[in-house]
N, C-alpha and C positions, 0 to 999 in steps of 0.2 A: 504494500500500500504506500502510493507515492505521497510527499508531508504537502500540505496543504500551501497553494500562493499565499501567502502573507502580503498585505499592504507595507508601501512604505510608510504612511502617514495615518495616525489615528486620533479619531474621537476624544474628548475627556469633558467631564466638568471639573473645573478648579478656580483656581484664584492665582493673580499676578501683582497684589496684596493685599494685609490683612486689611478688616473691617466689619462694617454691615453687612445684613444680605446683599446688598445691592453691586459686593465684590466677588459677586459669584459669576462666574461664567465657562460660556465655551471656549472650549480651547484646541488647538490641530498637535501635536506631539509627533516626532519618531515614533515608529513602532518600538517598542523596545529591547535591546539586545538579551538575549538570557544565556546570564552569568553561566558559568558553568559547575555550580552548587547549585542553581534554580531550575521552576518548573515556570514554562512560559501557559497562560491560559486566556483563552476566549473566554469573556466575563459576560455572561447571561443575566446577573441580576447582582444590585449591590445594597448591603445593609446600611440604612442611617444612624450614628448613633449620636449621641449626647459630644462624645469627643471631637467628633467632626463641627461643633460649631468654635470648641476650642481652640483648633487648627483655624478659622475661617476667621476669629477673634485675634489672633495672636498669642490667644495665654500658653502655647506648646509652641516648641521651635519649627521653622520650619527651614530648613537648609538652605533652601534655593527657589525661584521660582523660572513658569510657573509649576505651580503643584497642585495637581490634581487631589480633589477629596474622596472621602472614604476611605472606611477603614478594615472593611470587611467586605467578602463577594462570594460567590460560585460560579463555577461556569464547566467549561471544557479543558481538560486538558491538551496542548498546541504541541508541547516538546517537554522531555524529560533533564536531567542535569546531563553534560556532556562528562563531567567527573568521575574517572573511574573507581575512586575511591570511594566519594558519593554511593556510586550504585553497588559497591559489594558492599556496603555498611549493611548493615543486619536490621540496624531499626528503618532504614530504607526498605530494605524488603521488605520489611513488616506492613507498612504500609500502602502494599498492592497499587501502585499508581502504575498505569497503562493510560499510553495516548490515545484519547478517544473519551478517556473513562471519566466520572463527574469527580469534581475537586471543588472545597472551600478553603479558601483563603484568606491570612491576616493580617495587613499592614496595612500602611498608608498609601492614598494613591489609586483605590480602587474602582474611582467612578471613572473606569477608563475602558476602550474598547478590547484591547487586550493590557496585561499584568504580568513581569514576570518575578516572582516571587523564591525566598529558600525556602527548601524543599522542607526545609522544618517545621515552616510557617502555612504549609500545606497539608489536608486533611479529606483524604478519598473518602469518598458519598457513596453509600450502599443504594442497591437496588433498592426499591420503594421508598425512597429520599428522592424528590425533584428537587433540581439547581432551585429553585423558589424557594423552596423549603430550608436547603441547605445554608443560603445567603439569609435567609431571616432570623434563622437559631443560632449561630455560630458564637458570636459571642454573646447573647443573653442568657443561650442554653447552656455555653461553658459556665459561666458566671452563676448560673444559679446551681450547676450543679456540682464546682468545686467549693463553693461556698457554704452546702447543705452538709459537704463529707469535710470540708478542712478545716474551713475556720468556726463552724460548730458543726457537730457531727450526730445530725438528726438523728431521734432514736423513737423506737413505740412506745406513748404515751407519753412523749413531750408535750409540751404547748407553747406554741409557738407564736411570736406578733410580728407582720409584715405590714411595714410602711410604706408605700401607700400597695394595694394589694391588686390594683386593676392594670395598672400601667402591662407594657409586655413583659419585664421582668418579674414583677409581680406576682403574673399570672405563673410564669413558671414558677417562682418559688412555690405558690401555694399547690400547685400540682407533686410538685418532688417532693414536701412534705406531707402530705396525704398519702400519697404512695407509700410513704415509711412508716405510716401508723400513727403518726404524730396529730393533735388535734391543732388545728390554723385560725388564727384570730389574726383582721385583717382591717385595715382602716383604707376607707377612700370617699370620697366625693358626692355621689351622688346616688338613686336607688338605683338608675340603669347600671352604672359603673358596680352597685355592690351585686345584682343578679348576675352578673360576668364572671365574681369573685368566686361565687356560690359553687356555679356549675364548673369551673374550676377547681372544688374540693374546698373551699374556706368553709370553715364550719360556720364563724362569726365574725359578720362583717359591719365594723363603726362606721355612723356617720361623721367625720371628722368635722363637719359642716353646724352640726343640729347637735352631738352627743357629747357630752364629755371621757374623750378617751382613756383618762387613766381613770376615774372610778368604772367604766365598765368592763375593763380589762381586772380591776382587783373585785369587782363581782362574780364574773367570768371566772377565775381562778381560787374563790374562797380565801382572798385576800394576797394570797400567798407570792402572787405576780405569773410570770413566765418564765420559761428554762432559756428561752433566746430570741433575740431581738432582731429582725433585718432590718436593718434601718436604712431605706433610700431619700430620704426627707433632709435630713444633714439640722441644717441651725434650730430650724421650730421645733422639732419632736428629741433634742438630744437630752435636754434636761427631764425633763418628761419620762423619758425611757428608763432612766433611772427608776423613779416610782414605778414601775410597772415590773423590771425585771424582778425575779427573784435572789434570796441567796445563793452564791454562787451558780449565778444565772453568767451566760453570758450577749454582749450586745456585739451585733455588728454591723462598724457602720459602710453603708453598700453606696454610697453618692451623697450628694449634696444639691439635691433640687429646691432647696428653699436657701441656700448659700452654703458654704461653709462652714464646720464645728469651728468655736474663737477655742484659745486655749486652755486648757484647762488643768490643776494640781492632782496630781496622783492621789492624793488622799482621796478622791473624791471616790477613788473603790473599795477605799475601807470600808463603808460601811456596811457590805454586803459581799465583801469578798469577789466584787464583780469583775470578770474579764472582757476586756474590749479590746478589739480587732478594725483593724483599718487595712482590709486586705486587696491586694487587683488580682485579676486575673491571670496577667500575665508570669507573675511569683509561682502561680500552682502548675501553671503548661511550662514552665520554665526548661525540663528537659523534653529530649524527642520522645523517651517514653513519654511520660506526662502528657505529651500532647496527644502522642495518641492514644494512648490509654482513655482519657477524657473525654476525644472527639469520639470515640469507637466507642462508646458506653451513652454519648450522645445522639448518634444517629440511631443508635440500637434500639433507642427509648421512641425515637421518632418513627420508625419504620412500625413497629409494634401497637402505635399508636397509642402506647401509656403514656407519652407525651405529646401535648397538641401546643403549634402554635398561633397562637392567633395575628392575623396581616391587617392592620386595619387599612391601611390604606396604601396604592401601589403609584409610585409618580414617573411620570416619562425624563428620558434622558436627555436632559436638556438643562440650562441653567434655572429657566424658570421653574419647571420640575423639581432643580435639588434647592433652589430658594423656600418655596412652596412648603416641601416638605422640614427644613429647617424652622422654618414659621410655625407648619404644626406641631412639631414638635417640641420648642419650647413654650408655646400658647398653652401647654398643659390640657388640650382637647382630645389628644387623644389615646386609644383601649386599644394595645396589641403595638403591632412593629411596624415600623416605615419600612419600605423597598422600594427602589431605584431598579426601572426595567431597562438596563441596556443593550441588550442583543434583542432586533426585532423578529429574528423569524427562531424565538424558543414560545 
């Protein structure tokens, strides 16, 4: 099978500086060269996420421009690493990648027509996973689910409180904890937002809006509080959390959608012997096992369908498109995961 024409010149959305939405745009690129530790791929669909507006703001560096955004994709695989050392490594075998065969991806740079990426940074997609699927879970699905085994390590008949519990991470945590056994108390917005939460497995879901969250959560628990915390809210719910968790309960804090934690005295865990965690993602995929151990237990979940993702909404490949979808997604309007369609005949 002969390799595929490659263009010289491709697609992207990015930026050629930081700012507003209004420094998003189209942009023409090289095709790009793949290193010979990398995996070159046709990008079918690319994830939005919270960091991408970072990149778009300035608060993460960005090397050079211009630079395409995204930070996350799926698609097709184009070319494998040319490295022969690359391909006898063992945990490269492990990971079944075959030209033709579906791959998610994770770095910067992804809202491009093709990506060429290390192959570490690469993660083959089993049958009954679509490139859609794959690009929408990848890192909310990692996320929630090295967070449920590392930085507290969910067990049956925990109880557990997710802040806020609709968003698309959310929704995975409260599914990967139900699946453990563990009972899920769940804070968000509004009644549509908590019936999402529901049938995602929340057992009990606050209105953060109408209720007072910590007396219903030490209602909830017979005073006692929770065994652990997700905490995606950051500054309004850190103090708070406190009062909620229990003795040697632990909290974790998952983002900062309300700003930033300000700093705070260690003492403040004495009083409950509380353990708090400020963990990323990237700490737990940190080696190639790790990643694929992680990603391989993630699509597992998805193919099986014990794990569902929800897409709320899907934007065209275009600047107004990855503007658009930046917009929804800091307006806090919306339940599930943004994607970015860039390849049009998937």
């Amino acid at each position: 099978m002969s390799a595929p024409e490659l263009p010289a010149k491709i697609k992207a959305v990015g930026i050629n500086r930081t700012g507003d939405f209004d420094v998003i745009e189209n942009i023409e690129l090289p095709i790009p060269a793949n290193a010979a530790g990398n995996i070159l791929v046709k990008v079918h669909y690319g994830g939005v996420n919270f960091i991408d507006t970072y990149y778009r703001k300035g608060l993460y560096p960005i090397a050079s421009f211009p630079q395409p955004l995204g930070t996350e994709a799926a698609g097709e695989i184009i070319a494998l690493p040319s490295d022969g050392t690359v391909l006898a490594d063992e945990e490269f075998k492990l990971r079944g990648f075959t030209v033709g065969g579906k791959v998610a991806v994770y770095g910067l740079g992804t809202f491009a027509e093709y990506v060429s990426v290390p192959w570490t940074r690469a993660y083959a997609v089993p049958e009954g996973v679509s490139t859609r699927t794959a690009a929408a879970s990848l890192t909310q699905g990692a996320t929630a689910l090295t967070f449920v085994t590392e930085a507290y390590n969910v067990q049956k008949g925990d109880v557990v409180l997710v802040h806020t519990v609709a968003g698309g991470l959310g929704l995975l945590f409260a599914q990967l904890i139900k699946a453990r056994g563990a009972t899920v108390i769940g804070t968000t917005s509004t009644p549509e937002k908590a019936a999402l939460a529901r049938a995602a497995g929340a057992d009990h879901v606050i209105l953060y809006t109408q209720e007072d969250t910590v007396q219903r959560v030490l209602e909830l628990t017979g005073g006692e509080g929770v065994h652990a915390i997700f905490d995606g809210v950051g500054k309004d719910t850190f103090e708070s959390d406190f009062k909620m968790i229990r003795r040697k309960g632990t909290i974790v804090s998952v983002g900062n959608a309300s700003g930033a934690v300000p700093p705070f005295p260690p003492l403040k865990l004495v009083e409950k012997n509380v353990r708090l965690l400020r963990p990323t993602l990237a700490n737990y995929v940190y080696t190639p096992e790790e990643g694929r151990r992680y990603s391989t237990e993630l699509y597992k979940l998805l193919a099986s369908g014990e794990l569902n993702v929800r897409i709320h909404a899907e934007y065209p490949f275009t600047a107004e498109g990855v503007q658009q979808a930046q917009k929804d997604l800091t307006g806090g309007k919306t339940v599930g995961k943004l994607i970015i369609k860039v390849a049009a005949d998937v």
